[in-house]
Structures are given as structure tokens and as C-alpha cells.
N, C-alpha and C positions, 0 to 999 in steps of 0.2 A: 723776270719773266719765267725764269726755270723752276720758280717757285709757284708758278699759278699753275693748277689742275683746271680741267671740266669734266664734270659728269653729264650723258646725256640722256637721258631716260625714253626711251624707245620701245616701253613694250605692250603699248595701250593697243587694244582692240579699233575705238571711235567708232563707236556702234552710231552715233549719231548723223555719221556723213555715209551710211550705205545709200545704196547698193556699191559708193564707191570705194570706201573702206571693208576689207571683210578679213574676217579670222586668220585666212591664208597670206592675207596682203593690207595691211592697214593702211592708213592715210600717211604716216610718213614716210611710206618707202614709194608713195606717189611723188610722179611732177602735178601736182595741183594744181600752178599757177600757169603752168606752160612755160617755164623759163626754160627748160633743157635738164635742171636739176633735181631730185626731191627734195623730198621737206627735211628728212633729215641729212643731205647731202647741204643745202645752203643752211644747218643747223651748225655742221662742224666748221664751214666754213667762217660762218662770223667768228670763228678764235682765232682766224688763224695769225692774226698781233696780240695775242692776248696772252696763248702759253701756244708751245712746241707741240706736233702732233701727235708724239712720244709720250705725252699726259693728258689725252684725250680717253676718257672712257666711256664707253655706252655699256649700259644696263640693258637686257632685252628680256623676251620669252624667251627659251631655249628654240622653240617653233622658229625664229628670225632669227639665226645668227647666220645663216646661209646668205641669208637676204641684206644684213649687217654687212659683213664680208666682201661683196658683190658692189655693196657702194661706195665703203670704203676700206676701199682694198689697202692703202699705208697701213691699215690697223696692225699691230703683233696679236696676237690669240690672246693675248693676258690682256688687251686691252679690251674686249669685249666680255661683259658678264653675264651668265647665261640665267635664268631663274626659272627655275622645271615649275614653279607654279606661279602664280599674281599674288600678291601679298600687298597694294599699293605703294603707294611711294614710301614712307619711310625706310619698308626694308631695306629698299634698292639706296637709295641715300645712305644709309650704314653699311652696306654692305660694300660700295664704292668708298668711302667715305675713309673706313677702319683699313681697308688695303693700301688706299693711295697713303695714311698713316704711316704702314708698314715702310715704304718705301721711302718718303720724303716726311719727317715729324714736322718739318716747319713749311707745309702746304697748305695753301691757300686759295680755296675749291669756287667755281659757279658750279651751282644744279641747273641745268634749262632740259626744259622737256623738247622734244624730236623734233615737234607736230606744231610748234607755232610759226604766225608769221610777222618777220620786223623789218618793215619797208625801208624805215630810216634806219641805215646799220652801221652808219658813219657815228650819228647819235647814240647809241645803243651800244657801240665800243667804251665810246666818251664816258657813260653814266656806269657799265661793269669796273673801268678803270679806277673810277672814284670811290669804288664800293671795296674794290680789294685794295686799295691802301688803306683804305677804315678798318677791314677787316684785319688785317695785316696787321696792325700796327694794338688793334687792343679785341678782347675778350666780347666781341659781339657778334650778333648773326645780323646778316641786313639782308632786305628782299629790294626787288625792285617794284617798286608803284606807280600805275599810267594812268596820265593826267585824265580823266574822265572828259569823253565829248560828249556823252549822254546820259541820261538816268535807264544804266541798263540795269536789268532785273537777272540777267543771266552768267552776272560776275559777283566775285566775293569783292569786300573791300576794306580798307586798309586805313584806320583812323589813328593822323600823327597830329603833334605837336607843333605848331607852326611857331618856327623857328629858325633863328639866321643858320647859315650852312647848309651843304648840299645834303648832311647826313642829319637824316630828323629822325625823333624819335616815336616809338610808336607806340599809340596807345590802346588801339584793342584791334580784332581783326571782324570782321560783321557775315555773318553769311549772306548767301545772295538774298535780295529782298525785295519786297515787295515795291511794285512802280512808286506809290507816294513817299515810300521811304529812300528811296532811291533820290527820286525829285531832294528831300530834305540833304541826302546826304550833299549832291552835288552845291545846293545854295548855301549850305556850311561853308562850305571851301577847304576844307578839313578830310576831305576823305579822296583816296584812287583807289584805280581796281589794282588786284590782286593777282599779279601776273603769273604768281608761281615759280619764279625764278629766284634764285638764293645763291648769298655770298659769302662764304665764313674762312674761317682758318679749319684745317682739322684738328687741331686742339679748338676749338669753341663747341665746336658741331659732336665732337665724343664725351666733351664735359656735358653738354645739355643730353647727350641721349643719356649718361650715367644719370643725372638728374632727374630730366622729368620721364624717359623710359629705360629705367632700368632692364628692366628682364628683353628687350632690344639690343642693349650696351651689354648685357653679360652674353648674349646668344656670341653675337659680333665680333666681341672680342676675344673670344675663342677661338676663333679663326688667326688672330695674329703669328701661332707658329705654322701654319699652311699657306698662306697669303705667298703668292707665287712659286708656290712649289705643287706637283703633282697631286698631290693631296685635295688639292684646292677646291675643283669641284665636287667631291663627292660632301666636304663640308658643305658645300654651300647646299648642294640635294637635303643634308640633313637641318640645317639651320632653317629651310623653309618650309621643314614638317612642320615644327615649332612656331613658328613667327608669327604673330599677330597679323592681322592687315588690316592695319590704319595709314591715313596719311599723315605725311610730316607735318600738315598745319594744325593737327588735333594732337600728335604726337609730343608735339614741340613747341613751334612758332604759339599757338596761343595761350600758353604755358608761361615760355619763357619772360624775364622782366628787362632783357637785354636787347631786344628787337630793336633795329633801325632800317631804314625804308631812304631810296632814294630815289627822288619825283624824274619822271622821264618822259617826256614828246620823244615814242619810238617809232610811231608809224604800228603800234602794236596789235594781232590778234590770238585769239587762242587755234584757232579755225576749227572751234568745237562744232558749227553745224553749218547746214547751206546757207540760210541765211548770212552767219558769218564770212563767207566765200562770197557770196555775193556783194556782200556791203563794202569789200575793200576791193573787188576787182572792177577794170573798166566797165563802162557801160555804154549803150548805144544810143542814137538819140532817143529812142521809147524806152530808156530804162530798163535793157535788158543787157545779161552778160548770157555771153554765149562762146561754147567748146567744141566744136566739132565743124562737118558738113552741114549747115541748115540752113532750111530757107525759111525764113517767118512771113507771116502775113495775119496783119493786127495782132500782132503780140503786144503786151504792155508789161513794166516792172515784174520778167522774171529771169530765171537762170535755166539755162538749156548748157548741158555738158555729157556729150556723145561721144561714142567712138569715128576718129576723123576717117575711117574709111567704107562708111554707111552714113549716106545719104537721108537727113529727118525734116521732115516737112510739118510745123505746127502752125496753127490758124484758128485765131479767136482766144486766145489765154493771155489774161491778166492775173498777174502773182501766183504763179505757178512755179516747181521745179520742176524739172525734166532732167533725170538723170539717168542714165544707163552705161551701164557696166558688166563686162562677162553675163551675158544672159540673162542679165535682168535689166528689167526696166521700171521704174517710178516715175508717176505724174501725182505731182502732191502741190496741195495750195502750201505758200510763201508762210502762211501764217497759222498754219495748223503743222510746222514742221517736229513741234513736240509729239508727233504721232509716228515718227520712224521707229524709234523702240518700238512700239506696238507692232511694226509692221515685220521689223527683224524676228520679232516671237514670232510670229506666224510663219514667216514663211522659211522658219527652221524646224516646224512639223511636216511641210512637204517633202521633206527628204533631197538628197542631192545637194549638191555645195553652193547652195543662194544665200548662206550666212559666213 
């Protein structure tokens, strides 16, 4: 166990979930679900039989380490990374990745992002456990894959090998795709979604950035005589003049020929959008989820999430969100929720902190 790290990647915007996600305060440093925690507070949590808290590190914006700090307060300062710009995910993976290196050569890393959610987490121990003894033990990266309950068009996915044993092998990765292609993938039985979570050693994961991103693996490893020492940050301010921004699954993962995937019933979401929110939380007998003070009358199939000490009275909405947040407020149909970007531009011309 003294041998497993986590990386926790914490430094997304989630421009998707405004007005309740915003620049100043994003969705994982939210309680979303209402359980008393946020998202990235029940993120570190799920390690905690996994590795020691002393090998916990989150990745951030430099803008959230206050906000890091505040949640999880156990952290030391060296276990939070700061990143003065976005680079996506791969930087942040190498940059964690090549430090935890520095410290322990025979570690053996999860990536999971901040902002997801895993209901079943008893399960979701069970299938990381099985991934780092694979990992552990030979020269592969494995991700984790969820078992598909629909043909959804708003998830990448993950075409393996079927084959005995919990670790299979993978053979291509799909972006997200179109509904009838979706349909085929699931009647395959051949394809999950793509959870974005990852398993390796940090020898697998600096051989594959030598490999398939070099000029990544030469920035990165530069960093090897600074890595916990003073120095440290100002390398990393410099390493991200430079650094590409791409993700690690164009990076690496659909690159690499060493990929393995293990299939998981986790209760899983991304909680990329309201929609998302909505479909795994309770609902009422009219098929409405609801946050705050309110009183409905004839509402049908939507989500209403308010501040609990203002009073909201809606009447007559079917598939609708209702969401309000620090002085703003959204009423948007359920099924035109691909129009929040659009509405985050906008109402980052009015000036004033609505984004």
C-alpha cells in the first residue's frame, strides 16, 4: 500500500454546469450532491484503503490552492501542484507523475479527476485494486471502463478484447459518437465508456511519455533535480510556458500498444452537465430533482437547484433546469442543455463576476 500514489486532477473550470460551477469556484470544490462533502473531498476519500494520505496529490490552477488547502487540510504543500496556466491533462499527469518518480521509483499511480461521481465505491475499490496489481507487476497502463447502460453520445469509448480475466486488452479508444453508432457500439458488447481514470506504475507511464511524447518527457524530466526542493515551483511556472496542451488520451493512451481496461459496475458519472446531475440523483414522484426551498406546482421531469435560504416557487415546467447561483439565475430546457457554453460567452460580456 506504501507503494500506491493518487493523482487528483482538480483544475477544470466545468463550464458546463454554470451558473453553478464558475471560474472563482468550480464544481469540485462544490457539495453537488448534498451529502455534507464536495466532489473533491469524497474524491480523496475513496483512497483512503488504497495508499496513505502522504501520497495523495492533486494537481490544480494556481487560482484553487487556497480552495485545495481549505478542503483538505492533511495535505503538506508539496502535495498540491500548482499550474500558473491549463495545459490539459497530460501535463498535469507528467508533472505529478515524474515527481512522485523522484520520491518513490517503484510507484504505482491512479490518475482520477476531482469532479466525478461513484456511487458504488465499495466496487470501485475492488476494480482500482485489481488494476494496481496488474499494473504492478508488468509494463502496462490500464484504464478503467463502465459497463455502458445506454447508447450515450456524450462519452468516449473503449473497444477491448473479450477475454478471460478481469484485465483485457484494448483495442482502440472511439470518440464520442454519433447516437446510431453508439446503438452499434453497445449491441457489440465489445465497447465502455471511457472513464478517464488510469492505472500504471511510474516506470510505464515515463517510458510511454519518452515514447509516444517526447518533448513532454524531456520538459518533465528536467524537473527531476528540483522535485521537492525550493526550486520547484518556479520550474514548473517555466515548464508551462512551453508545454503543449493536449490530453493524455491523444498524448498517449491511443498511441500506446500496451493498454488494458478493466470493466466496472461503479455507480459511475462524469457529472459533466445538468443533465448528468440529474439522471443519477433522486427524483420525485413527477420526475423532478430538487435543491433548495421550493414549492412546485405542475412541474414534470426537471432539476430545480437553489440557494436553501430563498424561497422559489415554479409552476407549469416540464424539462426544464432551474438553477441559480451567486446572482445568477438559468431557466433552460433539459434538452437544449448543449446551449450553456453559449450562454457563459455571453454573459462574460456583461461584465461583473457571472462567469
Amino acid at each position: 500500500m506504501n507503494n500506491n500514489y493518487v493523482i487528483i486532477m482538480a483544475g477544470g473550470i466545468g463550464t458546463r454546469f454554470w451558473p453553478f460551477s464558475r471560474t472563482s469556484n468550480p464544481k469540485q470544490f462544490h457539495d453537488v450532491l448534498g451529502t455534507g462533502k464536495t466532489l473533491l473531498q469524497q474524491t480523496a476519500e475513496r483512497f483512503e484503503d488504497i495508499c496513505p494520505k502522504e501520497n495523495i496529490y492533486v494537481v490544480t490552477s494556481s487560482d484553487y490552492i487556497d480552495l485545495v488547502q481549505q478542503q483538505l487540510p492533511y495535505l503538506a504543500t508539496g502535495q498540491i501542484l500548482a499550474e500558473p496556466c491549463r495545459r490539459n491533462t497530460a501535463p498535469c499527469v507528467a508533472l505529478a507523475s515524474y515527481k512522485i518518480a523522484q520520491q518513490n521509483p517503484d510507484a504505482n499511480i491512479v490518475v482520477a479527476p476531482a469532479d466525478h461521481i461513484i456511487l458504488k465505491e465499495k466496487e470501485f475499490e475492488k476494480k482500482i485494486k485489481i488494476a494496481l496489481a496488474a499494473a504492478s507487476k508488468a509494463d502496462i497502463l490500464v484504464t478503467l471502463g463502465i459497463s455502458p447502460s445506454r447508447p450515450d453520445t456524450g462519452y468516449g469509448y473503449i473497444q477491448y478484447v473479450r477475454e478471460e480475466g478481469e484485465v483485457k486488452k484494448v483495442k482502440s479508444f472511439r470518440e464520442k459518437p454519433q447516437l446510431a453508432l453508439a446503438q452499434e457500439f453497445l449491441a457489440s458488447g465489445e465497447y465502455v465508456w471511457n472513464a478517464g481514470i488510469f492505472i500504471w506504475s511510474s516506470k510505464a507511464i515515463i517510458k510511454a511519455f519518452e515514447e509516444y511524447a517526447p518533448a513532454i518527457h524531456q520538459i518533465f524530466e528536467q524537473g527531476n533535480a528540483v522535485y521537492f526542493t525550493d526550486k520547484e515551483n518556479e520550474f514548473i511556472d517555466q515548464a508551462y510556458q512551453t508545454c503543449q496542451s493536449i490530453s493524455i488520451d491523444y498524448a498517449i493512451m491511443e498511441k500506446a500498444q500496451n493498454v488494458h481496461v478493466v470493466l466496472g459496475d461503479i455507480g459511475w458519472s462524469d457529472l459533466g452537465t445538468w443533465k448528468s446531475l440529474y439522471e443519477i440523483s433522486d427524483k420525485d414522484q413527477h420526475q423532478n430533482v430538487v435543491d433548495g426551498k421550493v414549492l412546485l406546482y405542475n412541474v414534470k421531469d426537471s432539476i430545480i437547484k437553489t440557494p436553501h435560504n430563498r424561497l422559489v416557487v415554479v409552476q407549469g415546467l416540464e424539462g426544464y433546469i432551474v438553477a441559480e447561483y451567486d446572482n445568477v439565475l438559468m431557466i433552460c430546457q433539459k434538452d437544449q442543455e448543449q446551449k450553456v457554453k453559449d450562454f457563459v460567452a455571453e454573459a462574460g460580456k456583461q461584465g461583473g463576476d457571472f462567469v
